[in-house]
N, C-alpha and C positions, 0 to 999 in steps of 0.2 A: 639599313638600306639594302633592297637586294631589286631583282626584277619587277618588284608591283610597287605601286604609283606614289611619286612624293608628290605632287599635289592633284587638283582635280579642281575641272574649270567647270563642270555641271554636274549637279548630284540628283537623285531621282526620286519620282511619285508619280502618281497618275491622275488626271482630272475624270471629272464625272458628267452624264450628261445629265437632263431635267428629268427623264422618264421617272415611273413609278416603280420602287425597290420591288425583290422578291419577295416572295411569303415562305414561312417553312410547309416542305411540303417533306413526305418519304420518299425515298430513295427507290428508285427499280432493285429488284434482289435476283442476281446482285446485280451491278451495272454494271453496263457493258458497254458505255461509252460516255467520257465526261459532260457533252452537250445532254443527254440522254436523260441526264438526272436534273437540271434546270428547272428551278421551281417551274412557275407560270409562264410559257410565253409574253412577250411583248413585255413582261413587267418589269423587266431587270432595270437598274438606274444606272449602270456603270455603261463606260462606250465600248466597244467592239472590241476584243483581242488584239493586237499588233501580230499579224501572220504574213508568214514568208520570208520574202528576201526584206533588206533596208531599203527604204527610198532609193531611188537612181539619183546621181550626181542630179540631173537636171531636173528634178522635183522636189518643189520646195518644200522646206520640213516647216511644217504648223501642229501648234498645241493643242490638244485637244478639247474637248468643248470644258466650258465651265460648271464645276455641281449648284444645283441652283438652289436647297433649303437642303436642310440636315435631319435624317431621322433619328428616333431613339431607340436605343437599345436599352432591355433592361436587365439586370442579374437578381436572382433570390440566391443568397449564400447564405447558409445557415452559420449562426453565430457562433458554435465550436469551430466551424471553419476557419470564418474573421480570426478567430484569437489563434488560430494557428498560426496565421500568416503574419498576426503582428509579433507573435515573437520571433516566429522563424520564416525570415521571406523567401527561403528556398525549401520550403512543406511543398509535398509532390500532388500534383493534382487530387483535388478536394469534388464533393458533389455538388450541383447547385443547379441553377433552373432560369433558362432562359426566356427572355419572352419579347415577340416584337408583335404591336395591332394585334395584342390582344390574344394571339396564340402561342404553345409555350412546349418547350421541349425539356430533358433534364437535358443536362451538359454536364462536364469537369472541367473546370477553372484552376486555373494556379496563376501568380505574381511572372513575370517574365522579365527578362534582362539581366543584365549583370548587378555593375553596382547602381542600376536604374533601381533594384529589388527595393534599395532605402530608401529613394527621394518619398515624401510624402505624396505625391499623386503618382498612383501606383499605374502600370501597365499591364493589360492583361492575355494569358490566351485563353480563349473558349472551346473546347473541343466536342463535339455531338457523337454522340454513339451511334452506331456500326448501321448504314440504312437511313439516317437522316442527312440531306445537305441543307444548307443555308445559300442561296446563291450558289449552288453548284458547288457549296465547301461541306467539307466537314472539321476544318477548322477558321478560328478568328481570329490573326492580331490587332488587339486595340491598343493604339502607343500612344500613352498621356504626352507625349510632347512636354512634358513638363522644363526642363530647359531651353527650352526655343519661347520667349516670351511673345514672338510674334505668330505662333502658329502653324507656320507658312514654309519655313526651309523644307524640311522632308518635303513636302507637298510638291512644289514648286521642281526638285531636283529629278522628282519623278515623270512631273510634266514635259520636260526638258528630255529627258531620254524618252518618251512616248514618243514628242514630237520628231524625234530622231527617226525613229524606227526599231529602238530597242526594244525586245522582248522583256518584259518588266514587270514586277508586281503590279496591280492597280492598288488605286485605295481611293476613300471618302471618308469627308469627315462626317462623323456622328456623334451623338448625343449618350454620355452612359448615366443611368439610374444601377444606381447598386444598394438594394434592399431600403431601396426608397428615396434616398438623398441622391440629389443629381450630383454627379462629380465632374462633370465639365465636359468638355469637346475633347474627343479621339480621333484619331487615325485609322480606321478600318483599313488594314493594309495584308495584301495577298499572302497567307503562306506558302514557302516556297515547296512545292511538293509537285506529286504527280499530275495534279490536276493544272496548276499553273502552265507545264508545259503542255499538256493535251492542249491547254486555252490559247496559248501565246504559238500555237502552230509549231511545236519544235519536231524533228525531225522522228528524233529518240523520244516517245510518249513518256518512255518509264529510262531515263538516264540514271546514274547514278549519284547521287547528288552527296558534296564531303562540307564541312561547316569547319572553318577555321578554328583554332583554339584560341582559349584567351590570350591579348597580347602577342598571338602569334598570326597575322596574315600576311608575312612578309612575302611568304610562299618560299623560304628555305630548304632546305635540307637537312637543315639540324636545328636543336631546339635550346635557346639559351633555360636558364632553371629556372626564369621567371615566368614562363610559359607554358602555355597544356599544351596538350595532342589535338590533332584532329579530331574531328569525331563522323563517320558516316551514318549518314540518315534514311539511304534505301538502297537494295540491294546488299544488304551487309554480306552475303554470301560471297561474295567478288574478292571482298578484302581488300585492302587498301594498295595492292600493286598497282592497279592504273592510275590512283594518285599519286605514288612514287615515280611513276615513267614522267608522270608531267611534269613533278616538280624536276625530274632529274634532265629533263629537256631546255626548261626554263632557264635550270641554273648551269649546266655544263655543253651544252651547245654548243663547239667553236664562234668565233662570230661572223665568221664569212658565209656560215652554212644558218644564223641562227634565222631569218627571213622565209626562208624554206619549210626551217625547224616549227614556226609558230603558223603556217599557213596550214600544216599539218593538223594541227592539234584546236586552233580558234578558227571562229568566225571574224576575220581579221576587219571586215568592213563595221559590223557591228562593236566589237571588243574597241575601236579606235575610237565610237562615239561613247563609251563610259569612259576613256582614260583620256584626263590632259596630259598628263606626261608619264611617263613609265620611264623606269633609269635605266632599262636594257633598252627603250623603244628608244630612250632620250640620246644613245650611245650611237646608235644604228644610223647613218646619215640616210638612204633608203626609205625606213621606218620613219622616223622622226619627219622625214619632209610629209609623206602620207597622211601620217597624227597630225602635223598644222593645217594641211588643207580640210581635214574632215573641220577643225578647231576653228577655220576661219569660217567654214561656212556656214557653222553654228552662232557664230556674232555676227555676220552678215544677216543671219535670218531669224534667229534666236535672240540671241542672248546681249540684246542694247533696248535703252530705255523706251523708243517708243512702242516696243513691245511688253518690254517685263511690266513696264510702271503703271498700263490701264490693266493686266492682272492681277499687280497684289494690289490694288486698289479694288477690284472684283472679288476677291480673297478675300481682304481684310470687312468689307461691308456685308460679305455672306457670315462671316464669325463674329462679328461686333457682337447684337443681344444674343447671343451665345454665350459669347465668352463673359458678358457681363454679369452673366448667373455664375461664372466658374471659378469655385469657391479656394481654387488654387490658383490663379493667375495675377501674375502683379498688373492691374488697372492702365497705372501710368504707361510700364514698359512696352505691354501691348498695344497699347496707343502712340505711343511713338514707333513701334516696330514698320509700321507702312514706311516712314518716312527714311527712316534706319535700310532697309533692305532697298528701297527704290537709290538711295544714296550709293549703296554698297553695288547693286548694278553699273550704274553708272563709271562706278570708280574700276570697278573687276574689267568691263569692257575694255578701256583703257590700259591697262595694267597687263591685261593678256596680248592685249597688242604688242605691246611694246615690247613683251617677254619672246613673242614669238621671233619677232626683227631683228632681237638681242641671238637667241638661237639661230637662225638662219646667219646671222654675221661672224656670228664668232669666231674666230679664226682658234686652233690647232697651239696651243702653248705649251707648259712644261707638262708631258707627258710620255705614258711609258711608248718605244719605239720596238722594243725586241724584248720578247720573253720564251725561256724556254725550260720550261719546269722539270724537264728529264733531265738536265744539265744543270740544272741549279742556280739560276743566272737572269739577272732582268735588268734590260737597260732603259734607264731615264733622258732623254733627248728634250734642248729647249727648242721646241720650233717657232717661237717667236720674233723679235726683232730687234731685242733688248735684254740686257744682262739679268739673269734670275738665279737669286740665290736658294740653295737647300737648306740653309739653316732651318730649324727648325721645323721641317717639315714631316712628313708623316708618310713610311709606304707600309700597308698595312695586307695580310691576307683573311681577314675579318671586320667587312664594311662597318660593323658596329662600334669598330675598334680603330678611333681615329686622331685621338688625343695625345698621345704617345710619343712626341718624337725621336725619330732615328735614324734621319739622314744627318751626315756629317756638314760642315759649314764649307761647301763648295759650291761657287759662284760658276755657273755654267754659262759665256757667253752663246749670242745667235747661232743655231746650226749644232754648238757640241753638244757632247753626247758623257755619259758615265754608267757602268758598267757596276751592278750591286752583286756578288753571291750571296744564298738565304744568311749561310754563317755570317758574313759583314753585317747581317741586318737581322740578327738571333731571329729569323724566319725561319719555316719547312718550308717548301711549297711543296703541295700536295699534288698529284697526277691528276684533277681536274676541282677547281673550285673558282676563288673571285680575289682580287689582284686592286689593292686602292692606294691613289695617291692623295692626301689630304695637307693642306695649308697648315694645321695644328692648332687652329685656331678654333675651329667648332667641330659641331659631328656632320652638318654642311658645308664643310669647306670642300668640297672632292673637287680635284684637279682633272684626274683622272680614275677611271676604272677598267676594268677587263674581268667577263667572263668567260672560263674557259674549261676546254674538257678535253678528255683523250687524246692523244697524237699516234700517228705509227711512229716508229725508234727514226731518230733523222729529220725530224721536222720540228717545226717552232713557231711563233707566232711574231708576225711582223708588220708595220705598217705601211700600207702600198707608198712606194716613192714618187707615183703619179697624185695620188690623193691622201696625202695623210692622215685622214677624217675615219680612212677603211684601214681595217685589217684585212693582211694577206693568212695563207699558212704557206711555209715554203720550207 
């Protein structure tokens, strides 16, 4: 658990409108501007870029149009390629030749994903040499979708942040032929590169763009052993300092200051329509009310049945003889997925409700009141209303680490307060990092958290006595 999202009320993809797709065409040499290189006028099938600012509060967010039939894409992969990849699904980009209406480019292919590389219906990237685009690409992800038996999730969570206003990959489904045998319905979904932000209006054409490591997008500062490194994907000459500033913003912020700290660094109105909750945003009383109102006015206008359920009903009937050729899809499942997702709408709508009313009520319980890590000291206060015992309980300065307990068997009534040093609690605290109190009960039990960072000598961290919900520094 650290600052990025334990759950999420909408996940993203983008719809498509009816127009007629691109053709491959060559590229201007070199180009000089993303629009510039666009196959054919008027032909493209996808809708319009998402540019600018978000919607204004008082414009309603609508999905975008629906894709209306599916084309085919095809691959020629020579057969010593296949056999590479079936023994090794991570063999580095291979040759092969692609072809859509009949015209045909060479490309390099290779298997994409993690442990997606083994599922039997494989995922692919396509990549075109130097001067040709596809749609204004010179890359393809095709994502088998292969665990999603209804098709439709990715699809759906991307429609859902378009309608928002987020700047987002697009994608359409399609058809793959791979050296003749149809392999069922994809995901043609945006790579995220320089041309995405030329398309999606971003500000920075050529940002620098970092990609998680495995198991690792907490967005920490340090790395348990079961995890990779980041990896940067443009501008590598930069080096990874401004990804160190961010995460080191993220995680060591004071929090009175941390509000400031992320208006600096995000698109706060945008960043609040990808995340339902963030446990630094979730901390933040400020933040946190902002996240519900963006949250409410996505199920007011999004995200409840009489809207989702005549989409994946639109959805599910554009993929039906599709997918019934698709010689990896379980039948039944996908046939019951319409009924399965419209269900699960329904039920999330409700559910986020309730979570949100739960958070806005919640009153201030056994948590920390005063810490100050230069001194070595952190105090636990019940602000409740009713006697709470520490047995068993958990104060921990490693979110992942919550199982533990180590607080002694004292019963704090309403109002008092107790007083831990790190030695009482075989703790360091370190001069800025993150502060958890957990019930001992799960790795979700957190009572409380704090993250924090630097102090001048004489200061410390406390909770306002007007509002307990804030942290002061004093």
């Amino acid at each position: 658990m650290a600052r990025t999202g334990i759950s999420c009320v909408l996940l993203g993809v983008i719809g498509c409108t009816g127009a007629e797709p691109p053709i491959l065409e060559p590229a201007a040499h070199p180009p000089s501007a993303f629009e510039e290189v666009v196959a054919t006028p008027g032909v493209g099938q996808r809708e319009p870029a998402t540019r600018g600012t978000p919607p204004a509060p008082d414009v309603m967010f609508a999905l975008p149009p629906l894709q209306q039939r599916l084309e085919e894409y095809q691959l020629e992969i020579p057969q010593e390629a296949m056999d590479k990849f079936a023994a090794d699904p991570f063999t580095p980009e291979q040759p092969a030749t692609f072809l859509f209406r009949g015209r045909s480019r060479p490309v390099n292919v290779r298997i994409r994903g993690s442990s997606a590389r083994y599922f039997p219906k494989k995922s692919w990237r396509v990549s075109f040499p130097k001067g040709v685009r596809f749609d204004g690409r010179d890359d393809l992800e095709l994502i088998a979708e292969y665990q999603d038996c209804t098709m439709m999730v990715e699809k759906l969570g991307y429609d859902l942040l378009r309608a928002m206003g987020v700047p987002a990959s697009r994608a359409r489904y399609v058809r793959l032929v791979i050296n003749g045998r149809y392999e069922g319905v994809f995901l043609d979904l945006d790579h995220v590169d320089k041309h995405l932000f030329e398309d999606v209006g971003f500000l920075d054409s050529n940002p620098t763009v970092y990609r998680c490591g495995s198991k690792d997008c907490e967005m920490k500062t340090w790395r348990a052993s079961y995890q990779e490194r980041w990896t940067q994907r443009t501008n590598k000459q930069e080096g990874l300092a401004p990804l160190d500033e961010l995460l080191g913003a993220i995680n060591f912020t004071p929090e009175p200051d941390f509000e400031a700290a992320l208006r600096r660094h995000f698109e706060l109105d945008r960043y609040f329509r990808v995340m339902a909750m963030d446990a630094r945003i979730a901390l933040n009383p400020a933040l946190r009310e902002r996240l519900s109102q963006v949250i409410e006015r996505a199920i007011a206008q999004l995200f409840k049945p009489e809207v989702m359920h005549p989409r994946i009903d639109a959805i599910h009937a554009l993929l039906a003889p599709h997918a019934a050729e698709d010689p990896w899809i379980d039948q039944a499942k996908f046939t019951y997925g319409r009924e399965f997702l419209k269900k699960y709408f329904t039920l999330r709508n409700d559910f986020v409700k309730a979570e949100l009313a739960k958070y806005r009520s919640r009153p201030v319980g056994l948590a920390f009141s005063r810490f100050d890590p230069q001194e070595g000291w952190v105090e636990v206060r019940n602000f409740g209303e009713a006697p709470v015992s520490l047995n068993g309980k958990v104060l921990t300065t490693n979110l992942r680490r919550s199982l533990t307990p180590n607080l002694p068997a004292l019963t704090l009534s309403p109002g008092e307060s107790v007083r831990f040093t790190a030695g009482e609690l075989s703790l360091s605290f370190a001069e800025k990092g993150e502060l958890g109190l957990f019930d001992g009960e799960s790795v979700i039990g957190v009572r409380d958290a704090l993250f924090y960072g630097v102090l001048p000598g004489g200061q410390r961290y406390e909770r306002s006595a007007a509002d307990p919900k804030t942290w002061e520094v004093r």
